[in-house]
N, C-alpha and C positions, 0 to 999 in steps of 0.2 A: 504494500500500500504506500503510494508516496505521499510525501508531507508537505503540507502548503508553506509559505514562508514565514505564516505567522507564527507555527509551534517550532520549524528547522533550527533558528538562529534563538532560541531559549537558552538563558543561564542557569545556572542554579540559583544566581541573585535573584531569578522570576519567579524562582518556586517554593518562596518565604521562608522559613525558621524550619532549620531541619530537626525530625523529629530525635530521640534517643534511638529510636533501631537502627536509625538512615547512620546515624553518626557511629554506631556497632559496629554495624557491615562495611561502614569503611575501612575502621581504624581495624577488623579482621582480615581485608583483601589485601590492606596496605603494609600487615604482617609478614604475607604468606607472599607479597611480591616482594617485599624487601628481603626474608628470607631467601628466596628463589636469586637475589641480585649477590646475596651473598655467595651461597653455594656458588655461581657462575664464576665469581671474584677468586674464590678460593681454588675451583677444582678445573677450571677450565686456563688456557694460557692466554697472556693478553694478545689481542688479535683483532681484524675488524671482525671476524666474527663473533668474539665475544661482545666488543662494541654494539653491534647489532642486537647481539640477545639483549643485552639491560636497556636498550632502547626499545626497544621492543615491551620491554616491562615496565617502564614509563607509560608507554602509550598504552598498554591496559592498562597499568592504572587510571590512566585518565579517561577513559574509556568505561570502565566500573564506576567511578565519579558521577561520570556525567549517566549514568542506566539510574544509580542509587537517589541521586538528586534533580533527577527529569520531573519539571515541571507538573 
């Protein structure tokens, strides 16, 4: 289903006072990705490939963010 451009370009500033769960399941995604940034740091060698993975883990997190605080 596509999205018109009045919901597309929404912040989370649009979607008022986050609630305690919203602010749970962040501070749990932002665990298990910072985890996962670790492990990478530690077992993998520096490289653009690893570059790429914790970039990559950024952009889920931001990405979980923006699902957990959608308008």
């Amino acid at each position: 289903m596509a999205q018109n451009n009045e919901t597309r370009f929404l912040t989370a500033q649009d979607g008022g006072k986050p609630t305690e769960e919203q602010l749970e399941a962040q501070r749990k995604i932002r665990d298990a990705v910072a985890e996962a940034g670790w492990l990478l740091e530690d077992l993998v060698a520096p490289s653009r490939e690893q570059s790429l993975a914790l970039t990559k883990l950024e952009e889920a997190l931001m990405w979980a963010g923006k699902a957990i605080f959608k308008p």
